[in-house]
HTML snippet that shows the backbone in 3Dmol.js (N, CA, C, O; Angstrom):
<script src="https://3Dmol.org/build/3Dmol-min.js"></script>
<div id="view" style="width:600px;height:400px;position:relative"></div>
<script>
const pdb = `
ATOM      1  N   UNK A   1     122.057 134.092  63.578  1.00  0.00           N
ATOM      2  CA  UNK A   1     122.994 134.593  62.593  1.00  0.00           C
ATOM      3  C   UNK A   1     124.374 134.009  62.878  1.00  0.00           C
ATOM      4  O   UNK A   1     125.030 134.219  63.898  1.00  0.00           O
ATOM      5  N   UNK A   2     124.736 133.228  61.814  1.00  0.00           N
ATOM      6  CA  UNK A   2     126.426 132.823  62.514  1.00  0.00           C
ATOM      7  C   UNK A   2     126.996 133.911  62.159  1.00  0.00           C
ATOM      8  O   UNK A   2     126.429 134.781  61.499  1.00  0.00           O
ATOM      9  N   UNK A   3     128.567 133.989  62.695  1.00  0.00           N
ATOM     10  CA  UNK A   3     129.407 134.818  62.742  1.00  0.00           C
ATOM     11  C   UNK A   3     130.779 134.347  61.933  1.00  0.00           C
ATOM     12  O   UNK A   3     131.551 133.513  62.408  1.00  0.00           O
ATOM     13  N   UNK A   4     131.026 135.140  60.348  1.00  0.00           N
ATOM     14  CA  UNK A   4     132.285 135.029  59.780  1.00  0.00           C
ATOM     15  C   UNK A   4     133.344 135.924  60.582  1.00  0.00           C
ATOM     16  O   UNK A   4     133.095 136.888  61.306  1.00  0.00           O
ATOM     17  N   UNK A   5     134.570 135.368  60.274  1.00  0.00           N
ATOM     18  CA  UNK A   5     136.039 135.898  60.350  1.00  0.00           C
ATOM     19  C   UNK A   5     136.487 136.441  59.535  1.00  0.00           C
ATOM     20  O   UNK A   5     136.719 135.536  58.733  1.00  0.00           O
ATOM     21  N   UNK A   6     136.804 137.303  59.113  1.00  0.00           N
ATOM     22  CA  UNK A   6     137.716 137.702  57.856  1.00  0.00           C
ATOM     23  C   UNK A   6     139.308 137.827  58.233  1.00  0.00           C
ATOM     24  O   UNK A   6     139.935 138.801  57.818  1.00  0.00           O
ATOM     25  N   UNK A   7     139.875 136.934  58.941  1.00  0.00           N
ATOM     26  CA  UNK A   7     141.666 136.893  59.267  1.00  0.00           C
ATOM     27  C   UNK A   7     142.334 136.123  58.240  1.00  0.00           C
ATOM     28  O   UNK A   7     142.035 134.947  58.031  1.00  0.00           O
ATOM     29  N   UNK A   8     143.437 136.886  57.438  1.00  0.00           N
ATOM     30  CA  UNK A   8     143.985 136.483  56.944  1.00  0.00           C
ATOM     31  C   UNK A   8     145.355 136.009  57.532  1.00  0.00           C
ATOM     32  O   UNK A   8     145.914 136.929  58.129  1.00  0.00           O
ATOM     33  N   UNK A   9     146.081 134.786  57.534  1.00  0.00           N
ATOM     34  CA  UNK A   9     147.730 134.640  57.931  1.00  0.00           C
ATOM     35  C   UNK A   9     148.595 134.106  57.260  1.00  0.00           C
ATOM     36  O   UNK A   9     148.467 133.204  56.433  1.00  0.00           O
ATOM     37  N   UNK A  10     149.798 134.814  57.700  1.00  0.00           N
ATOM     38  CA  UNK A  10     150.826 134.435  56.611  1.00  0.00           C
ATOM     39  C   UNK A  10     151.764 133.941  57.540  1.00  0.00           C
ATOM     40  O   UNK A  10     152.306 134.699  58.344  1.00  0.00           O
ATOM     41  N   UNK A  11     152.045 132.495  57.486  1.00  0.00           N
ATOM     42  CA  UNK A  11     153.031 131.985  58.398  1.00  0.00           C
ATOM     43  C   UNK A  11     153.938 131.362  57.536  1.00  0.00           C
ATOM     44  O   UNK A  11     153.605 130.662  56.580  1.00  0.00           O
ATOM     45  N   UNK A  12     155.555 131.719  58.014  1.00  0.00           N
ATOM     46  CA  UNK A  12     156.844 131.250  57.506  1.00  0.00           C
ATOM     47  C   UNK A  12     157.212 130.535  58.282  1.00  0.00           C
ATOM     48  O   UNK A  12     156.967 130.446  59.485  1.00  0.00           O
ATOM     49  N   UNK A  13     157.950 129.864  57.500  1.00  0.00           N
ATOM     50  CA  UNK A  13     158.070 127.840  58.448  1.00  0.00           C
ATOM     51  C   UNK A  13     159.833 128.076  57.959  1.00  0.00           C
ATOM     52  O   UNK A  13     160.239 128.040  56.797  1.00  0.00           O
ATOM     53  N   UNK A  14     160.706 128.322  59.235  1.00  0.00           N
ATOM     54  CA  UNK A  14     162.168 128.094  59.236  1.00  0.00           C
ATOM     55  C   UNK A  14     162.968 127.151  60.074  1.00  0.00           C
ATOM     56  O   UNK A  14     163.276 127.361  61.247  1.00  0.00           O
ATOM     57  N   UNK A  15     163.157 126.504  59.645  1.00  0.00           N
ATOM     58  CA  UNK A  15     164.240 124.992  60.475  1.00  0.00           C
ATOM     59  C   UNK A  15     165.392 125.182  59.888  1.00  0.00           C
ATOM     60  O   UNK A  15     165.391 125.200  58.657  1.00  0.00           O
ATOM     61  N   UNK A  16     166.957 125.414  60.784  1.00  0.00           N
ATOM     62  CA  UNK A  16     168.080 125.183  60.440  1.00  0.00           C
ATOM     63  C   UNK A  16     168.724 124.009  59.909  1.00  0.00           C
ATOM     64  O   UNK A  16     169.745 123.811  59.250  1.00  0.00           O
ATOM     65  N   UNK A  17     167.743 123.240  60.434  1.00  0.00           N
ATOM     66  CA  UNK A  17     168.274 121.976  60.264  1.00  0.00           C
ATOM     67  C   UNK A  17     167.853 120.956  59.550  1.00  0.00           C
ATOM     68  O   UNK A  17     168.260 119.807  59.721  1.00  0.00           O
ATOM     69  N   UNK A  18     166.477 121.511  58.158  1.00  0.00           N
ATOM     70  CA  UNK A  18     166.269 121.144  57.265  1.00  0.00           C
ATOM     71  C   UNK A  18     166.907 121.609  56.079  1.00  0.00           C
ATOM     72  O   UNK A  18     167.589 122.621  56.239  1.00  0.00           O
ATOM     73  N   UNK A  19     166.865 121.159  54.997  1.00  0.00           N
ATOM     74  CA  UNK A  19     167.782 121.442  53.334  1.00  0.00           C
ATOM     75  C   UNK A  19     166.402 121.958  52.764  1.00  0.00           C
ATOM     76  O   UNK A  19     165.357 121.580  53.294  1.00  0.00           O
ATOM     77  N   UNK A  20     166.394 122.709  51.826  1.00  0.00           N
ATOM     78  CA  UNK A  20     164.949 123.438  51.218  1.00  0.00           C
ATOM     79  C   UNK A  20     163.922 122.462  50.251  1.00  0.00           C
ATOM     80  O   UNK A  20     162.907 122.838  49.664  1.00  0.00           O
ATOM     81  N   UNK A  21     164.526 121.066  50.276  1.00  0.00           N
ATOM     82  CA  UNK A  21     163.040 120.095  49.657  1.00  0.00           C
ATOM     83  C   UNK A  21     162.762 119.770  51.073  1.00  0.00           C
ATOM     84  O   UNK A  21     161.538 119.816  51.201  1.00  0.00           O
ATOM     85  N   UNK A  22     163.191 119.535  51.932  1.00  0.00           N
ATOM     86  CA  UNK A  22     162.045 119.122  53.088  1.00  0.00           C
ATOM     87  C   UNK A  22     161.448 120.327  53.883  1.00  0.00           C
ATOM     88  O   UNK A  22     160.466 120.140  54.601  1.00  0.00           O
ATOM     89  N   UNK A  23     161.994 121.500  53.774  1.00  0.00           N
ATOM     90  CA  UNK A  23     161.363 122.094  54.720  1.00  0.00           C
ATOM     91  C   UNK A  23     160.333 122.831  53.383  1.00  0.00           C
ATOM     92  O   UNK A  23     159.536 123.651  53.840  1.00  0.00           O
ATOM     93  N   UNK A  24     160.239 122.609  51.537  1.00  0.00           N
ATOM     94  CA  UNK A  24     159.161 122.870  51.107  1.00  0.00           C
ATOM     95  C   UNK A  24     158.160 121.289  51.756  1.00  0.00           C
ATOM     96  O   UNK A  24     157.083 121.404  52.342  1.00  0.00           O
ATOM     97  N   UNK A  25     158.599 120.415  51.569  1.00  0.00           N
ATOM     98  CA  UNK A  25     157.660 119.090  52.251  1.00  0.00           C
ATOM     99  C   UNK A  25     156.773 119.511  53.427  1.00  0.00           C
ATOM    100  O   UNK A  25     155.552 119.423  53.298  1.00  0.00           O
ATOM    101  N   UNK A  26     157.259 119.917  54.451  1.00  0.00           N
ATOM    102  CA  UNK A  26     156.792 120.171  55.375  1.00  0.00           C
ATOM    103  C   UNK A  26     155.695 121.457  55.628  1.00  0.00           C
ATOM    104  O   UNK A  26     154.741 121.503  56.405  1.00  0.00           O
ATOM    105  N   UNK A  27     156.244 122.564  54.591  1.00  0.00           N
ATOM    106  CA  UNK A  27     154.811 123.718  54.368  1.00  0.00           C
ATOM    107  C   UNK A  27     154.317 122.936  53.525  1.00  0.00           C
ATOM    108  O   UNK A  27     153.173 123.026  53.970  1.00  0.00           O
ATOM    109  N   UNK A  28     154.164 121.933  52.303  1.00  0.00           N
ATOM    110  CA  UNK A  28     153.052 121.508  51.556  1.00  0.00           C
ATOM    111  C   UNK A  28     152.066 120.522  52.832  1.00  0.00           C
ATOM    112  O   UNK A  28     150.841 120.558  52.948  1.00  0.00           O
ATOM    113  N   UNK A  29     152.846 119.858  53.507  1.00  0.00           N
ATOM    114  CA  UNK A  29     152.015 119.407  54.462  1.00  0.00           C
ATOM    115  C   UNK A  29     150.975 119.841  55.679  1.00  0.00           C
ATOM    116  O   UNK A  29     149.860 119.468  56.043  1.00  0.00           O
ATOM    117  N   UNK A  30     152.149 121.042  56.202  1.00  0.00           N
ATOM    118  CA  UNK A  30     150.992 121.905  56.964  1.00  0.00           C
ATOM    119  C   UNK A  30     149.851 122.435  56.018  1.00  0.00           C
ATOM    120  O   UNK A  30     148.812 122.730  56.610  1.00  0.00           O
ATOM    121  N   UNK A  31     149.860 122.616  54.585  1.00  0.00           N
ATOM    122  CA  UNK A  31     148.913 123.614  53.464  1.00  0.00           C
ATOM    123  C   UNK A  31     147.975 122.229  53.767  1.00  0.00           C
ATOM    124  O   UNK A  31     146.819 122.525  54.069  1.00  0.00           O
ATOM    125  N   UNK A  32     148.159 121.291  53.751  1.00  0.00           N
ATOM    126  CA  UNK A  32     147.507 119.795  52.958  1.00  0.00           C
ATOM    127  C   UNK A  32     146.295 119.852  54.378  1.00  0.00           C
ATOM    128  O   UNK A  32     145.067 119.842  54.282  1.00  0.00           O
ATOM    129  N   UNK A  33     147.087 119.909  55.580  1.00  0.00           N
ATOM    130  CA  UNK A  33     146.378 119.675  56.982  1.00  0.00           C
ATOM    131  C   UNK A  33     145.389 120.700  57.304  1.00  0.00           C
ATOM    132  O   UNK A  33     144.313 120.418  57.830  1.00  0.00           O
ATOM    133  N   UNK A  34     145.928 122.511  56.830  1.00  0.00           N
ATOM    134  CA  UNK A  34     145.080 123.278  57.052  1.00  0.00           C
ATOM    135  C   UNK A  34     143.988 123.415  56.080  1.00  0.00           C
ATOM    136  O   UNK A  34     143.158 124.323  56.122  1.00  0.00           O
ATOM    137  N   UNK A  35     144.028 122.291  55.028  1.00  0.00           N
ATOM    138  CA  UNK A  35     142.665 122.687  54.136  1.00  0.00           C
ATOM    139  C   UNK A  35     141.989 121.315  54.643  1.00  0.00           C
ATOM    140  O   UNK A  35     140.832 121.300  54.223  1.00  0.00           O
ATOM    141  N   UNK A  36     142.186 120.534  55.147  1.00  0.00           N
ATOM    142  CA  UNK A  36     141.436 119.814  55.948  1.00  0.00           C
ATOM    143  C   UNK A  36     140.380 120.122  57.075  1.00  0.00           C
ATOM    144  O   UNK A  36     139.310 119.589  57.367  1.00  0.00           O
ATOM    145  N   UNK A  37     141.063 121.153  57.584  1.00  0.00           N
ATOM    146  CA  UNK A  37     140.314 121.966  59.117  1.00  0.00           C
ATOM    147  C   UNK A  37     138.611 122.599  58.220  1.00  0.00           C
ATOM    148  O   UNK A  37     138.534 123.194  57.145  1.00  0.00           O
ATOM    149  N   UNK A  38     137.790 122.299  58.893  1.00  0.00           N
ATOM    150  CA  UNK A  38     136.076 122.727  58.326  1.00  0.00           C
ATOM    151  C   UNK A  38     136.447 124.651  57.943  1.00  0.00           C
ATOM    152  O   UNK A  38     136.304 125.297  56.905  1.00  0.00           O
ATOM    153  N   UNK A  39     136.974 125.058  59.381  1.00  0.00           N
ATOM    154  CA  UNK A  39     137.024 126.325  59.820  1.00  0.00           C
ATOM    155  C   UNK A  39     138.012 127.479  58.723  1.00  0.00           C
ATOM    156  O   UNK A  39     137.960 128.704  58.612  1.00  0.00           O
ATOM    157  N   UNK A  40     138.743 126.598  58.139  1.00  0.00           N
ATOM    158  CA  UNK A  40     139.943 127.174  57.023  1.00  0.00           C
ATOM    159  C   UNK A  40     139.015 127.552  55.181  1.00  0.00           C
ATOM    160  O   UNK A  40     138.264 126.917  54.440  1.00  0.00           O
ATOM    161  N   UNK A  41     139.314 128.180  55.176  1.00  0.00           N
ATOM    162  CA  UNK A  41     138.042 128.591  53.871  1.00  0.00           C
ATOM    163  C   UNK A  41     139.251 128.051  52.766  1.00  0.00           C
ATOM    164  O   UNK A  41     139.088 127.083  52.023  1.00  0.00           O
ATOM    165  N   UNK A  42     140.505 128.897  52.826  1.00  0.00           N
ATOM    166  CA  UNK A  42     141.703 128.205  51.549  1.00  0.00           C
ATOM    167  C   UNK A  42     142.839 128.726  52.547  1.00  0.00           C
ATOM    168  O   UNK A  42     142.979 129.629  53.372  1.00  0.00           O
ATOM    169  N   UNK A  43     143.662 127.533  51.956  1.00  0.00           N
ATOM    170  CA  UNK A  43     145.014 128.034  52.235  1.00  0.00           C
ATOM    171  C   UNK A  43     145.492 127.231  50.909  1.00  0.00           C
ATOM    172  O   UNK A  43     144.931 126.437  50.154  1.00  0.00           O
ATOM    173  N   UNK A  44     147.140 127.959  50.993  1.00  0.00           N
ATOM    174  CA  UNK A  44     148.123 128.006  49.701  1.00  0.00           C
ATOM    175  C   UNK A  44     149.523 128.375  49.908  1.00  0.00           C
ATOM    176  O   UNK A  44     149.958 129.028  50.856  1.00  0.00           O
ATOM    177  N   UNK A  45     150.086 127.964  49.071  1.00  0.00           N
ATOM    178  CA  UNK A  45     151.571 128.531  49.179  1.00  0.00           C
ATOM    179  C   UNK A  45     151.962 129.867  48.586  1.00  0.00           C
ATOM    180  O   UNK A  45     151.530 130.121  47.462  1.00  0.00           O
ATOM    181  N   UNK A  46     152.702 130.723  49.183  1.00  0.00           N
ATOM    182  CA  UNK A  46     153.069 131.933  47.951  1.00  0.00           C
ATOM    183  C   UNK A  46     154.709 131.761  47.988  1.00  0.00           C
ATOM    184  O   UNK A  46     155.373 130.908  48.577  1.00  0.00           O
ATOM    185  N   UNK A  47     155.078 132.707  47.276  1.00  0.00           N
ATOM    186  CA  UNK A  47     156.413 133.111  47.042  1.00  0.00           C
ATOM    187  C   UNK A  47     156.849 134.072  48.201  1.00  0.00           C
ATOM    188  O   UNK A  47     156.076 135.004  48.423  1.00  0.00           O
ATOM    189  N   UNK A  48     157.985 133.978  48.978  1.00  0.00           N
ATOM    190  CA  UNK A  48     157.844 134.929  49.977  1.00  0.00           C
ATOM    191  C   UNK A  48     159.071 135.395  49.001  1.00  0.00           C
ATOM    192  O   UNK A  48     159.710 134.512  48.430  1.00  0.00           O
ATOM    193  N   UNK A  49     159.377 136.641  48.820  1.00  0.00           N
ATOM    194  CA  UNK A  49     160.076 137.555  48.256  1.00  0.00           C
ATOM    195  C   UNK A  49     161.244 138.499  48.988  1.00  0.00           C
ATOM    196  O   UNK A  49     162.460 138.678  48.937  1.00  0.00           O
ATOM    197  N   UNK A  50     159.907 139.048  49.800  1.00  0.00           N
ATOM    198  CA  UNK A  50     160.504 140.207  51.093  1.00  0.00           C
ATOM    199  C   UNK A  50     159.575 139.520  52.781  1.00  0.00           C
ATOM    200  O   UNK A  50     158.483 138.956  52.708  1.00  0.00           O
ATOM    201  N   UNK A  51     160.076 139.675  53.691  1.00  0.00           N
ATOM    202  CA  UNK A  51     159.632 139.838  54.588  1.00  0.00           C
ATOM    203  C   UNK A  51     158.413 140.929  55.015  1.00  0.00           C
ATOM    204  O   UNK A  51     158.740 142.116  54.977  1.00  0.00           O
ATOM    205  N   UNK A  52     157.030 140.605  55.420  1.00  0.00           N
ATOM    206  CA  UNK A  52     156.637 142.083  55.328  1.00  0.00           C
ATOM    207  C   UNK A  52     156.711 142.689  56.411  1.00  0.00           C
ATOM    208  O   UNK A  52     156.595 142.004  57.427  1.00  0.00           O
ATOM    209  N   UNK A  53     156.895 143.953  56.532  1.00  0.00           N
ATOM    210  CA  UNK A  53     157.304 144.935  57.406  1.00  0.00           C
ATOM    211  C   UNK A  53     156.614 144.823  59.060  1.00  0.00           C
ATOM    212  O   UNK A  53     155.404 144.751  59.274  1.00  0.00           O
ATOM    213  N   UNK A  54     157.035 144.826  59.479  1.00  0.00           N
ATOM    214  CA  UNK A  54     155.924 144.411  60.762  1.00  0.00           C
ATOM    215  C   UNK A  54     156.008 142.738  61.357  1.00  0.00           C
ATOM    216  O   UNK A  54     155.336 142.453  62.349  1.00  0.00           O
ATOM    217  N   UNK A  55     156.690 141.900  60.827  1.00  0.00           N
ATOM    218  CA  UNK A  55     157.053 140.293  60.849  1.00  0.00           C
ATOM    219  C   UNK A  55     157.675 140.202  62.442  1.00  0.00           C
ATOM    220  O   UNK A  55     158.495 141.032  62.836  1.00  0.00           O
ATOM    221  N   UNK A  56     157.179 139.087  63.307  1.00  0.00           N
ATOM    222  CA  UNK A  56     158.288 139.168  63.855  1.00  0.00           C
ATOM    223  C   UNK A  56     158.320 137.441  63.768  1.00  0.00           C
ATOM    224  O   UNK A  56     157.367 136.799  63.325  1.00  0.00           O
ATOM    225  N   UNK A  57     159.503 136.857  64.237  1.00  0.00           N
ATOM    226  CA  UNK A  57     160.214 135.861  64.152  1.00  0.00           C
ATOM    227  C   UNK A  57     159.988 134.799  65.816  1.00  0.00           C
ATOM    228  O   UNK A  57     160.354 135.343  66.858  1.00  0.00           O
ATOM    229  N   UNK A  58     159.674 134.038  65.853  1.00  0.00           N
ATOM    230  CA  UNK A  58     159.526 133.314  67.062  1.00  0.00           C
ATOM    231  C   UNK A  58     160.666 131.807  67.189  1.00  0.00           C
ATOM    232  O   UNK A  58     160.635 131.093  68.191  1.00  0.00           O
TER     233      UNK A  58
END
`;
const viewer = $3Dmol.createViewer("view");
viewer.addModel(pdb, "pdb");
viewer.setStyle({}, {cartoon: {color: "spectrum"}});
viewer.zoomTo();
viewer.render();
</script>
């Protein structure tokens, strides 16, 4: 029997020292790389709006 995952993640990509077309460049690229991976079922971009509660920042 293989074994599914059901983890969902929501990762925010912040650089000071990008302007907001490259640092969207750079999440379309990580999106582009993680639907490459066998193991990734979908990934996508959303709208981040609010932070959700519980976030922490690294």
């Amino acid at each position: 029997m293989a074994f599914k995952s059901n983890v969902k993640l929501t990762i925010a990509l912040k650089e000071p020292d990008l302007d907001a077309e490259d640092l969207e460049k750079q999440a379309r690229n990580l999106v582009r790389e993680l639907k490459d991976l066998d193991e990734v079922e979908k990934a996508n971009l959303v709208a981040v709006t609010q932070t959700p509660q519980g976030s922490k920042g690294y």
